[in-house]
DSSP file (Angstrom, degrees, kcal/mol; ACC not computed):
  #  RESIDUE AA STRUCTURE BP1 BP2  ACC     N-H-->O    O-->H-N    N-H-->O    O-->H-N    TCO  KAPPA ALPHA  PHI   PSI    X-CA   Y-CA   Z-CA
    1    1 A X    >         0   0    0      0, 0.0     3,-0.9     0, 0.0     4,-0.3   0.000 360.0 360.0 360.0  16.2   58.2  -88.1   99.7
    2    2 A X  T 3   +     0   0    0      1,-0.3     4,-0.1     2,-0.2    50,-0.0  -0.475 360.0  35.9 -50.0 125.8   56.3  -91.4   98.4
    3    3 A X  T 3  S+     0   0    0     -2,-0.1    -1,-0.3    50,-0.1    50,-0.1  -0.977 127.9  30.4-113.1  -5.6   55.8  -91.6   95.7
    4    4 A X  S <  S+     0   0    0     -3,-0.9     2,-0.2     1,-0.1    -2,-0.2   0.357 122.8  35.8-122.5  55.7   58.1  -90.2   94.4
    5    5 A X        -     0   0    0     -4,-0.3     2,-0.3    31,-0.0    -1,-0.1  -0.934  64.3-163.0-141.5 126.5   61.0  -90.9   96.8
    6    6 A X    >   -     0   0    0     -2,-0.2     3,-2.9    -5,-0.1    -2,-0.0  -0.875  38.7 -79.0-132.0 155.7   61.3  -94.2   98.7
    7    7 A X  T 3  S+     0   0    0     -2,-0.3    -1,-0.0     1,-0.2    -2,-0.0  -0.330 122.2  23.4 -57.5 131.9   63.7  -95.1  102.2
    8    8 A X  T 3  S+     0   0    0      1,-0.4    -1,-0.2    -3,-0.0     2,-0.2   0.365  80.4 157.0  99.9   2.4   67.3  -95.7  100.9
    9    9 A X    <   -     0   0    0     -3,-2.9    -1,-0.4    72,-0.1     2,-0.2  -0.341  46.3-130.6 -42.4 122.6   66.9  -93.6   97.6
   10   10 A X  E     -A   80   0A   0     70,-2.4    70,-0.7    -2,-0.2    69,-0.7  -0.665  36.1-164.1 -71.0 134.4   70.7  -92.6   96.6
   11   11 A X  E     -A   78   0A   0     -2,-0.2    67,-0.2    67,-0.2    -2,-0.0  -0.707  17.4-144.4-149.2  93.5   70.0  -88.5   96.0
   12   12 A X  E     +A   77   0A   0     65,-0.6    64,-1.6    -2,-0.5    65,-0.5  -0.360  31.7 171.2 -28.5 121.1   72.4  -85.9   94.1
   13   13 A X  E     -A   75   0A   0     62,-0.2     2,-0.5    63,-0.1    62,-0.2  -0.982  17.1-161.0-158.6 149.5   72.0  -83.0   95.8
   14   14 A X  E >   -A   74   0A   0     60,-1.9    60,-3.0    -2,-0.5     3,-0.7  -0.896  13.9-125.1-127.6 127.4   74.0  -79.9   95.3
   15   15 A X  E 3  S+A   73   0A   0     -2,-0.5    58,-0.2    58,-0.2    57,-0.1  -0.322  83.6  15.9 -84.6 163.9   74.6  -76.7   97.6
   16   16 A X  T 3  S+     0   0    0     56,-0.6    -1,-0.2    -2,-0.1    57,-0.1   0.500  79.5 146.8  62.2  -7.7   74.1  -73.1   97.0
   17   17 A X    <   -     0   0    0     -3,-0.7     2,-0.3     1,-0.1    -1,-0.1  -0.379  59.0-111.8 -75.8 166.5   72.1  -73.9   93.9
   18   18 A X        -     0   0    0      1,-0.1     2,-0.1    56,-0.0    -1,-0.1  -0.689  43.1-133.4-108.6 111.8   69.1  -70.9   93.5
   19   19 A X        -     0   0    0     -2,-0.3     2,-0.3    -3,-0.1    -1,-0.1  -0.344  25.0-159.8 -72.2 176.0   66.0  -73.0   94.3
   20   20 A X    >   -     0   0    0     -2,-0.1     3,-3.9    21,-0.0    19,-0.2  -0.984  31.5 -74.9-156.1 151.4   62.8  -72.9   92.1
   21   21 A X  T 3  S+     0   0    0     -2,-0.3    19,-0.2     1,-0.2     3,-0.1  -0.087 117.1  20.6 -40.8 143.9   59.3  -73.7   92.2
   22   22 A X  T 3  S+     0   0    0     17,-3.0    66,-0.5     1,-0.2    -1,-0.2   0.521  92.4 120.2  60.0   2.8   58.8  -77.4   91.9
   23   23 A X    <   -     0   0    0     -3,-3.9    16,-2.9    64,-0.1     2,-0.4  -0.716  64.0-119.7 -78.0 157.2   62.3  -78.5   93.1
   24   24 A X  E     -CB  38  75A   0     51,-0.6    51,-2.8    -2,-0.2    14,-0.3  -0.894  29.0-152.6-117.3 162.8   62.7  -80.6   96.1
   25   25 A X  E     -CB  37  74A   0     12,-3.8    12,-2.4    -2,-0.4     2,-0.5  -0.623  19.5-133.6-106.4 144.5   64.7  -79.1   98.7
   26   26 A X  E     +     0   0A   0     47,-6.2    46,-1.6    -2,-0.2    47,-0.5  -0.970  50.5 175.7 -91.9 104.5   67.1  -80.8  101.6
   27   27 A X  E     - B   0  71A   0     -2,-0.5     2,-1.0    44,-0.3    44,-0.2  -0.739  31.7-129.1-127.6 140.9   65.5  -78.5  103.9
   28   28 A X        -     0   0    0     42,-2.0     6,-0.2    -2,-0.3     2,-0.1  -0.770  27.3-147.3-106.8 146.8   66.2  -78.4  108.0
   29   29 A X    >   -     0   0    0      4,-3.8     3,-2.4    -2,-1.0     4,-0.1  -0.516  31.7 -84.6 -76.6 160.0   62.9  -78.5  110.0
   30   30 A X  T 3  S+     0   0    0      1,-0.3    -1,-0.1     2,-0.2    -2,-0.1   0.230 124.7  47.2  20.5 -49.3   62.3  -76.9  113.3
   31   31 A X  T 3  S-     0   0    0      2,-0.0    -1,-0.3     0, 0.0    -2,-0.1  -0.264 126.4-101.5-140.5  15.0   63.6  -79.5  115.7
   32   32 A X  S <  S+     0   0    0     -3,-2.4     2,-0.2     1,-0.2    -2,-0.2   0.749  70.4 153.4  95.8  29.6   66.3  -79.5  113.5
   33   33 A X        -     0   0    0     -4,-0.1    -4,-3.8     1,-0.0    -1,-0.2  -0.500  45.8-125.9 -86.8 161.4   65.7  -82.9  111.1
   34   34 A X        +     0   0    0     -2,-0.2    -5,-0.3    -6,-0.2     2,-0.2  -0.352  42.4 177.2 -96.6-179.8   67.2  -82.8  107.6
   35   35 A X        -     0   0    0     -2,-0.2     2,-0.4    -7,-0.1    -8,-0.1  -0.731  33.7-129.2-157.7-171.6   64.1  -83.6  105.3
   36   36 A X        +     0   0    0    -10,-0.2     2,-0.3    -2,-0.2   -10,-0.2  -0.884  44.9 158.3-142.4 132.0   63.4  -83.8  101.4
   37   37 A X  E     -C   25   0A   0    -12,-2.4   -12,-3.8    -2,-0.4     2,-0.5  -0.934  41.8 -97.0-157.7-179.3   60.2  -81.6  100.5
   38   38 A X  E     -CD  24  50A   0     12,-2.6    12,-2.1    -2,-0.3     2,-0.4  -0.876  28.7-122.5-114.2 104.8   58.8  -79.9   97.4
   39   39 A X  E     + D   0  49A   0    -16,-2.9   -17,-3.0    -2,-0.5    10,-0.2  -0.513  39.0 170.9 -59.7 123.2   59.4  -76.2   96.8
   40   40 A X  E     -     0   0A   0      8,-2.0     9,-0.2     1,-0.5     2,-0.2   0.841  55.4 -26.8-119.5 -52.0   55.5  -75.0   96.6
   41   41 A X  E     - D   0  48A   0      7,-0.9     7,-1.5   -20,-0.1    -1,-0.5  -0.878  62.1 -83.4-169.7 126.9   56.2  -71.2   96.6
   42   42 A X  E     + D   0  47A   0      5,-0.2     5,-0.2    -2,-0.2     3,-0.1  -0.082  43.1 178.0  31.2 122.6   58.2  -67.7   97.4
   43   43 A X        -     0   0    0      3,-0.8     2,-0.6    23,-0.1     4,-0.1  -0.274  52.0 -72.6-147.8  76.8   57.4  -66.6  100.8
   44   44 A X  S    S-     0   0    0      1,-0.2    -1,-0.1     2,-0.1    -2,-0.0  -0.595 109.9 -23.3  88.1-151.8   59.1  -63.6  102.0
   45   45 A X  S    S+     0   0    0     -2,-0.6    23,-1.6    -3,-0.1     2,-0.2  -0.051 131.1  59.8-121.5  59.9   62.8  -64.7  102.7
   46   46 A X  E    S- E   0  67A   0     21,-0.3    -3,-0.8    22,-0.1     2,-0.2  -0.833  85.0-107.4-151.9-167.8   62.1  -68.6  103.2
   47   47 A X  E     -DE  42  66A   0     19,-2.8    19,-1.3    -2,-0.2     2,-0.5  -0.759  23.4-133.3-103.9 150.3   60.5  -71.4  100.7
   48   48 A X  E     -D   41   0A   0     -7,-1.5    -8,-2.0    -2,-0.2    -7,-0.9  -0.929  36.6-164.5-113.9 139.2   56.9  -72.8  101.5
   49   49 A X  E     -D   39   0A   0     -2,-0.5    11,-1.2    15,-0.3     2,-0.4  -0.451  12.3-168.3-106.6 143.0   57.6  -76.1  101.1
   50   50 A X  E     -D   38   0A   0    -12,-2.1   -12,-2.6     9,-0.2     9,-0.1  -0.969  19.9-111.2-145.3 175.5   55.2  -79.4  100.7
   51   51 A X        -     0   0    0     -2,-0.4     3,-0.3   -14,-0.2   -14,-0.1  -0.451  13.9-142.9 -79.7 148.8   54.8  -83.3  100.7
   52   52 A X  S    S+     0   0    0      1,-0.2     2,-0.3    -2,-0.1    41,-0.2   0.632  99.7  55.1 -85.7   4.7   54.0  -85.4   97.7
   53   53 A X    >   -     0   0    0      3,-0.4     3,-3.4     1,-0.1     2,-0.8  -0.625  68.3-175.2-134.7  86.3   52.2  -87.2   99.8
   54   54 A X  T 3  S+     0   0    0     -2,-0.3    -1,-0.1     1,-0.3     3,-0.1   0.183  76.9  69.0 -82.9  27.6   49.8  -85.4  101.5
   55   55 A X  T 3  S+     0   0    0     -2,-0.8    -1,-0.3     1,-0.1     2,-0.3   0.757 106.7  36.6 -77.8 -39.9   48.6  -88.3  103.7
   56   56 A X  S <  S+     0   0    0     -3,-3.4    -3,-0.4     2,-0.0    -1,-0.1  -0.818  87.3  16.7-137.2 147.4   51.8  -88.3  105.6
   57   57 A X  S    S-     0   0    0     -2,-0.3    -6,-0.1    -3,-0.1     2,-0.0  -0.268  73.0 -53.3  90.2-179.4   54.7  -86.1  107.0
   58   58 A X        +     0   0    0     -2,-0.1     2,-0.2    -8,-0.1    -7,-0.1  -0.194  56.7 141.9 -99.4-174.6   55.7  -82.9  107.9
   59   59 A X    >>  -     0   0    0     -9,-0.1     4,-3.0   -22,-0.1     3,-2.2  -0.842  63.6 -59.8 161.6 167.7   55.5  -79.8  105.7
   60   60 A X  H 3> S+     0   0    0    -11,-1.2     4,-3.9     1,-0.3   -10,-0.1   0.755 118.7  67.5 -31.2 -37.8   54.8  -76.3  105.7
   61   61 A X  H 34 S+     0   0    0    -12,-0.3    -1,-0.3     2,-0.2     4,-0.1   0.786 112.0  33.6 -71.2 -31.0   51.3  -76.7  106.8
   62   62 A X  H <4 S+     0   0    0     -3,-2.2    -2,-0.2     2,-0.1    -1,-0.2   0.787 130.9  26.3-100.7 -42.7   52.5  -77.8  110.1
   63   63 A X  H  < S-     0   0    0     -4,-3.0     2,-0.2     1,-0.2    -3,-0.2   0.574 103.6-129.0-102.8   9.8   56.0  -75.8  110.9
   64   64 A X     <  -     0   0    0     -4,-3.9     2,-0.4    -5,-0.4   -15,-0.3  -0.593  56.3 -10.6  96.3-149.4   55.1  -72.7  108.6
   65   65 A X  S    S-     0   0    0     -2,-0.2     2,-0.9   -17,-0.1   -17,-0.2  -0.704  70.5-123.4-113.6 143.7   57.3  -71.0  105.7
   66   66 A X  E     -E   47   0A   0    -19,-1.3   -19,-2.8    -2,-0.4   -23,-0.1  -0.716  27.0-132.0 -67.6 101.2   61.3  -72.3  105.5
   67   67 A X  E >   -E   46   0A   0     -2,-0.9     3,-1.8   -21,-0.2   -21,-0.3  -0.234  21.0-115.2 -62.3 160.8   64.0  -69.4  105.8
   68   68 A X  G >  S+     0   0    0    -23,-1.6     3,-0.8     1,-0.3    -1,-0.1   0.693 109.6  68.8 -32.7 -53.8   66.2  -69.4  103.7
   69   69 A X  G 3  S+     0   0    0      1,-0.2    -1,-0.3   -24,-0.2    -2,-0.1   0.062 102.2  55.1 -80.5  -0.8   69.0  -69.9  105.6
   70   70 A X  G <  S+     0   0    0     -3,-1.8   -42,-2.0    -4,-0.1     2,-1.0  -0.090  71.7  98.7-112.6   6.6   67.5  -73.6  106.3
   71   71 A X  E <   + B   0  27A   0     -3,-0.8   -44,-0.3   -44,-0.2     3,-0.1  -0.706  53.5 178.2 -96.5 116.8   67.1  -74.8  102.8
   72   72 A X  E     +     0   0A   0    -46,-1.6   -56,-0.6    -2,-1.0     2,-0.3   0.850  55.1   4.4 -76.1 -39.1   70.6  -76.8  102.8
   73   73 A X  E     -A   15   0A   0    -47,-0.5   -47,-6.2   -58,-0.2     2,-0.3  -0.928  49.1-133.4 160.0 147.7   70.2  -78.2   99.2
   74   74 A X  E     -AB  14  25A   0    -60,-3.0   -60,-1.9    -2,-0.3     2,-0.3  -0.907  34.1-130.2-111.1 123.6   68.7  -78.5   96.2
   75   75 A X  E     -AB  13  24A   0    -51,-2.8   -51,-0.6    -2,-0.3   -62,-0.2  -0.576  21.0-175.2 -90.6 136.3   68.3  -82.6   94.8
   76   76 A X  E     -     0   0A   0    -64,-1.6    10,-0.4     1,-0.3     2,-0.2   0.929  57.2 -34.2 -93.4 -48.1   69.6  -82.7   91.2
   77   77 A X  E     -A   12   0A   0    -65,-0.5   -65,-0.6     8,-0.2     2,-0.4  -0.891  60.4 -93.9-161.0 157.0   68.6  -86.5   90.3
   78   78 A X  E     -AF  11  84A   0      6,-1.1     6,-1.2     7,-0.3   -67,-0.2  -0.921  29.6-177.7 -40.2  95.9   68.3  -90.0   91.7
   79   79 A X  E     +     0   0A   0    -69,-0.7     4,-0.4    -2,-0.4     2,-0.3   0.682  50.4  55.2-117.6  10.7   71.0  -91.8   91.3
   80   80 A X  E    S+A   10   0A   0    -70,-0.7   -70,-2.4     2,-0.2    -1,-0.3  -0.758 104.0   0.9-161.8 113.7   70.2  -95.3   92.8
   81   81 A X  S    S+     0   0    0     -2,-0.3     2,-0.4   -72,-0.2    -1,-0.1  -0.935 138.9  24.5-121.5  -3.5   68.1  -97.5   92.5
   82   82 A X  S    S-     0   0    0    -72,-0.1    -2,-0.2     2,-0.1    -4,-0.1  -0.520  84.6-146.4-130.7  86.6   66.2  -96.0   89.9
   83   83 A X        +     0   0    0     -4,-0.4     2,-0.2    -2,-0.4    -4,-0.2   0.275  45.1 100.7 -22.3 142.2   68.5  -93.5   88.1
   84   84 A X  B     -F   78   0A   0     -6,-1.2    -6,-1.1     2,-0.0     2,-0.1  -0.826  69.2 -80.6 165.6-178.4   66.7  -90.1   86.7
   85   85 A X        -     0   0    0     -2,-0.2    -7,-0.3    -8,-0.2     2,-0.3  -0.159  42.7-133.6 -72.8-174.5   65.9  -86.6   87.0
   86   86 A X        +     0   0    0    -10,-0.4     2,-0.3   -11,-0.2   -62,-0.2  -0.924  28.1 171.8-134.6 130.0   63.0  -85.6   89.5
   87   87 A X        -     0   0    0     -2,-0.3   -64,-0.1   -64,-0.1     3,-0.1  -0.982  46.1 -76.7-141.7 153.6   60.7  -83.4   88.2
   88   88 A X        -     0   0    0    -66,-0.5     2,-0.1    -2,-0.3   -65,-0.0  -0.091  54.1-104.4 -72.9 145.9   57.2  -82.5   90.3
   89   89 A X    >   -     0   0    0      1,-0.1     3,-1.2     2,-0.0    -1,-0.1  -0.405  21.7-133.0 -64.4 132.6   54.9  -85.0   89.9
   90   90 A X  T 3  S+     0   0    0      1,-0.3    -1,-0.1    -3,-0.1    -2,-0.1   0.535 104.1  58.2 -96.0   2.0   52.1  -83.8   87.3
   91   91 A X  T 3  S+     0   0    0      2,-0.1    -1,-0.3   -39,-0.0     2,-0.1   0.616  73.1 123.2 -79.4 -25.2   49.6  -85.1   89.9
   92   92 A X    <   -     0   0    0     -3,-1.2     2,-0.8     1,-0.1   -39,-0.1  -0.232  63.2-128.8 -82.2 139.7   50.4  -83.3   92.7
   93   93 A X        -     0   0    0    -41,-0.2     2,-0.2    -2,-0.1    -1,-0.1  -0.616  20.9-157.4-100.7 116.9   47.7  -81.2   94.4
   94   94 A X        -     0   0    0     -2,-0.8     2,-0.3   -44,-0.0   -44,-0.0  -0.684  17.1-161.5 -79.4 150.1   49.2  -77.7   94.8
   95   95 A X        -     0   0    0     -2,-0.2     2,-0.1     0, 0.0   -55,-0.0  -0.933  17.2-106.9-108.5 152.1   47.2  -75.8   97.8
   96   96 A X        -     0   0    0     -2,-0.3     3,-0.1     1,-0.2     0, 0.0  -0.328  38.0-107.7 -88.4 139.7   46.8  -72.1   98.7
   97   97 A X        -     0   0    0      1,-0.1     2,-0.3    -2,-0.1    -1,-0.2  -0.021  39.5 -92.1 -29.2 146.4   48.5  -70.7  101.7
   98   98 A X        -     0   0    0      1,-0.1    -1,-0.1     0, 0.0     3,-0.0  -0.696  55.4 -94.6 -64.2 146.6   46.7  -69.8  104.8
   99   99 A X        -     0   0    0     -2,-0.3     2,-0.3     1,-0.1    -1,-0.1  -0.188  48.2-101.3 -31.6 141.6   45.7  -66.3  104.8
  100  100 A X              0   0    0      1,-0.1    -1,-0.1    -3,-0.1    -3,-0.0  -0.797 360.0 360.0 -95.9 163.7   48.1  -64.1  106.4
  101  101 A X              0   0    0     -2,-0.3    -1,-0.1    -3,-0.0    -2,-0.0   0.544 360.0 360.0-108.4 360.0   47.5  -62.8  109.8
């Protein structure tokens, strides 16, 4: 989630909360890895979810839309080493969905 998450970020993150566009999510993948991603969109009864850094990592584009039932938590703040809210990055390049088939 560079840039704006780095390894060994301290991360509030709170269960049960009602996601929303533009939170990031503790979300489990596929093969079953925990992750931090960026709630992109409503899909159905999951999240699709993306990177902020769309050089690198996993994301929707590759394992498809998140149920529901795999988004684990929602991150409230940062709380170490550089204390704050997170709010999406005003840079970040939103992209369309694939078509559906």
């Amino acid at each position: 989630m560079v840039p704006t998450l780095a390894a060994g970020d301290l991360l509030l993150v709170r269960g049960g909360r009602r996601a929303r566009v533009g939170d990031l999510l503790v979300v489990r993948l596929p093969d079953g890895t925990a992750a931090v991603k960026r709630a992109a969109f409503r899909e159905g009864h999951g999240w699709w979810v993306e990177r902020d850094n769309p050089r690198q990592g996993v994301d929707s584009w590759t394992v498809g839309v998140i149920a529901e039932q795999d988004v684990t938590g929602v991150v409230l703040a940062r709380l170490w080493p550089r204390p704050g809210l997170l709010r999406p990055p005003s840079a970040t390049r939103r992209r369309s969905p694939p078509p559906a088939q």
